[in-house]
N, C-alpha and C positions, 0 to 999 in steps of 0.2 A: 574472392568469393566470400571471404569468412569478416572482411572488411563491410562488406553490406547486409552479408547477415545480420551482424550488431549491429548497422542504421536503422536496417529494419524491424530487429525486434528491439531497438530502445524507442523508434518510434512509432509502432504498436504499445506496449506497455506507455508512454505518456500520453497516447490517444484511448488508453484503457483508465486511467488515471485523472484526465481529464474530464470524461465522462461521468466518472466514480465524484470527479469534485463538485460539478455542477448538479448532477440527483442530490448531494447530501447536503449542498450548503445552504438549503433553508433548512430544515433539520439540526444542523449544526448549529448556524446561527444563534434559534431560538432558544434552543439551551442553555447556549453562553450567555444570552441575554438573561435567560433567568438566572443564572447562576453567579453571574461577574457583572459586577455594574458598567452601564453602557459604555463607558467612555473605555477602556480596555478591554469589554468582550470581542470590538474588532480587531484588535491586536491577538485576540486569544483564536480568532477564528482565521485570521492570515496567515498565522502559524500552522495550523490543524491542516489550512489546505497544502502548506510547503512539506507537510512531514506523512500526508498523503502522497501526494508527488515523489517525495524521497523513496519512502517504503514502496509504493508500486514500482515507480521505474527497478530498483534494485533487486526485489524481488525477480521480478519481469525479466532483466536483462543479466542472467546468471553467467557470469563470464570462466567461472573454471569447468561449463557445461560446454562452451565454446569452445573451449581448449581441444576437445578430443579432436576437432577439425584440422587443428597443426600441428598436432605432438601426436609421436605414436601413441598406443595404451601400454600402460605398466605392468597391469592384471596377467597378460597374455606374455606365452610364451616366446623369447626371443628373436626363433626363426619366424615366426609366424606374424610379428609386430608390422601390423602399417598404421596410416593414414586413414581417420572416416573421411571416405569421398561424401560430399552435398548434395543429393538428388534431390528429385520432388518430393519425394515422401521425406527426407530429412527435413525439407523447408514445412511441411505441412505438419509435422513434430515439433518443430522448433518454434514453430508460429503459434501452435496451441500451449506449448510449455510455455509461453514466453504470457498470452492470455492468462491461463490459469495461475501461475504464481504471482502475477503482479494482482488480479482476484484475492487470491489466498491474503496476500502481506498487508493487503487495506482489509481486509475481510477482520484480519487478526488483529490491526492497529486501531481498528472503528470498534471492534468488539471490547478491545481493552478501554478507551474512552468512554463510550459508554458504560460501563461497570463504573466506571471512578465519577461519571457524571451524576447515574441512579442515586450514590453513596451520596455525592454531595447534594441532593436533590431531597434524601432523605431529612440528612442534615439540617439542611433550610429550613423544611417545614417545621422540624421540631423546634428550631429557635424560633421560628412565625407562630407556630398556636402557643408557645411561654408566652409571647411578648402579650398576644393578643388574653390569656390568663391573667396576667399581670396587668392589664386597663381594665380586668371588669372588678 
Protein backbone atom coordinates (compact mmCIF):
# COMPACT_ATOMS: atom_id res chain seq x y z
CA UNK A 1 0.00 0.00 0.00
CA UNK A 2 2.79 2.54 0.87
CA UNK A 3 4.55 1.25 -2.54
CA UNK A 4 1.67 3.06 -4.47
CA UNK A 5 1.23 5.67 -2.27
CA UNK A 6 4.69 7.00 -3.54
CA UNK A 7 3.46 6.19 -7.47
CA UNK A 8 0.89 8.10 -6.75
CA UNK A 9 1.89 11.06 -5.11
CA UNK A 10 5.26 11.33 -7.14
CA UNK A 11 2.86 11.23 -10.03
CA UNK A 12 0.69 13.90 -8.72
CA UNK A 13 3.52 16.26 -7.84
CA UNK A 14 5.07 15.77 -11.67
CA UNK A 15 1.56 16.24 -13.14
CA UNK A 16 1.53 19.44 -10.60
CA UNK A 17 4.95 20.21 -12.09
CA UNK A 18 4.17 19.82 -15.35
CA UNK A 19 1.42 22.12 -15.33
CA UNK A 20 3.51 24.76 -13.17
CA UNK A 21 6.10 24.32 -16.46
CA UNK A 22 3.90 24.84 -19.38
CA UNK A 23 1.83 28.24 -17.53
CA UNK A 24 5.43 29.72 -16.93
CA UNK A 25 7.39 29.01 -19.91
CA UNK A 26 6.54 31.76 -22.08
CA UNK A 27 7.12 33.98 -19.13
CA UNK A 28 10.31 32.36 -18.62
CA UNK A 29 11.30 32.24 -21.83
CA UNK A 30 11.06 35.88 -22.52
CA UNK A 31 13.02 36.99 -19.76
CA UNK A 32 15.83 34.90 -20.70
CA UNK A 33 15.55 36.27 -24.01
CA UNK A 34 15.92 39.54 -22.57
CA UNK A 35 18.42 39.00 -20.34
CA UNK A 36 20.99 36.11 -21.97
CA UNK A 37 21.59 36.29 -25.61
CA UNK A 38 19.48 33.99 -27.86
CA UNK A 39 21.76 31.42 -28.52
CA UNK A 40 22.04 30.22 -24.70
CA UNK A 41 18.80 31.62 -23.19
CA UNK A 42 17.39 28.10 -24.46
CA UNK A 43 19.85 26.24 -22.66
CA UNK A 44 19.19 28.75 -19.67
CA UNK A 45 15.36 28.00 -20.03
CA UNK A 46 15.74 23.92 -20.28
CA UNK A 47 17.40 24.01 -17.17
CA UNK A 48 14.79 26.31 -15.17
CA UNK A 49 12.30 23.75 -16.48
CA UNK A 50 14.49 20.62 -15.06
CA UNK A 51 15.10 22.33 -11.71
CA UNK A 52 11.28 23.03 -11.74
CA UNK A 53 10.66 19.41 -12.05
CA UNK A 54 13.40 18.59 -9.51
CA UNK A 55 12.09 20.95 -6.78
CA UNK A 56 8.24 20.10 -7.31
CA UNK A 57 8.56 16.53 -7.51
CA UNK A 58 10.83 16.70 -4.23
CA UNK A 59 9.06 18.81 -2.50
CA UNK A 60 5.73 16.94 -3.42
CA UNK A 61 6.93 13.59 -2.68
CA UNK A 62 8.24 13.83 1.03
CA UNK A 63 9.50 10.37 1.70
CA UNK A 64 10.44 10.63 5.70
CA UNK A 65 6.40 11.82 5.63
CA UNK A 66 6.00 8.28 4.26
CA UNK A 67 7.92 6.70 6.80
CA UNK A 68 5.27 6.86 9.57
CA UNK A 69 3.35 4.26 7.34
CA UNK A 70 6.20 1.50 8.06
CA UNK A 71 7.89 2.32 11.02
CA UNK A 72 6.31 2.86 14.30
CA UNK A 73 6.44 6.59 15.79
CA UNK A 74 9.27 7.42 18.10
CA UNK A 75 7.32 10.47 19.75
CA UNK A 76 4.86 7.92 21.58
CA UNK A 77 5.28 5.88 24.21
CA UNK A 78 6.61 2.31 23.96
CA UNK A 79 3.60 0.28 24.94
CA UNK A 80 1.37 2.30 22.92
CA UNK A 81 3.90 2.40 19.52
CA UNK A 82 2.09 1.06 16.25
CA UNK A 83 1.80 1.50 12.58
CA UNK A 84 -0.33 4.57 10.84
CA UNK A 85 -2.79 2.21 8.96
CA UNK A 86 -3.71 4.17 5.15
CA UNK A 87 -7.42 4.98 5.06
CA UNK A 88 -9.25 7.38 2.82
CA UNK A 89 -8.87 10.14 4.77
CA UNK A 90 -4.94 9.40 4.89
CA UNK A 91 -5.00 9.20 1.08
CA UNK A 92 -6.99 12.42 0.76
CA UNK A 93 -4.14 14.10 3.36
CA UNK A 94 -1.54 12.76 1.59
CA UNK A 95 -2.84 13.63 -1.86
CA UNK A 96 -3.18 17.43 -0.85
CA UNK A 97 0.27 17.50 1.10
CA UNK A 98 1.82 15.93 -1.62
CA UNK A 99 -0.17 19.15 -4.04
CA UNK A 100 0.60 21.85 -1.85
CA UNK A 101 4.36 21.19 -1.24
CA UNK A 102 5.32 20.54 -4.63
CA UNK A 103 2.95 24.38 -5.00
CA UNK A 104 5.09 25.81 -2.19
CA UNK A 105 8.93 24.33 -3.56
CA UNK A 106 8.11 25.99 -7.34
CA UNK A 107 6.31 28.76 -5.71
CA UNK A 108 9.77 29.47 -3.59
CA UNK A 109 12.25 28.37 -6.61
CA UNK A 110 10.09 30.86 -9.19
CA UNK A 111 10.18 33.51 -6.54
CA UNK A 112 13.75 33.35 -6.05
CA UNK A 113 14.43 33.67 -9.95
CA UNK A 114 12.55 36.10 -10.50
CA UNK A 115 14.31 38.48 -7.62
CA UNK A 116 17.81 37.62 -9.41
CA UNK A 117 16.08 38.13 -12.91
CA UNK A 118 14.34 41.92 -11.71
CA UNK A 119 18.25 42.51 -10.39
CA UNK A 120 19.58 41.64 -13.68
CA UNK A 121 16.91 43.44 -15.53
CA UNK A 122 17.67 46.40 -13.63
CA UNK A 123 21.28 45.94 -14.51
CA UNK A 124 20.58 46.03 -18.16
CA UNK A 125 18.87 48.93 -18.45
CA UNK A 126 21.38 50.87 -16.61
CA UNK A 127 24.18 49.67 -19.08
CA UNK A 128 21.36 50.47 -22.18
CA UNK A 129 20.54 54.16 -21.28
CA UNK A 130 25.06 54.78 -20.57
CA UNK A 131 25.47 53.25 -23.85
CA UNK A 132 22.54 55.16 -25.36
CA UNK A 133 24.22 58.69 -23.29
CA UNK A 134 27.36 57.95 -24.56
CA UNK A 135 26.08 58.19 -28.67
CA UNK A 136 24.46 61.51 -28.05
Amino acid sequence: MVITLLAITFLIAFLVSFITVRIFRTPLERILKRLIPEDISYAWLRYLQFAIYVVGISRGVEIWQLEKYITPQNNIPEKSREIIMLNADRWALEIYRTIIGTLSGIAWMLLVFFVFALVAYVIVRIFESRKLDNKK
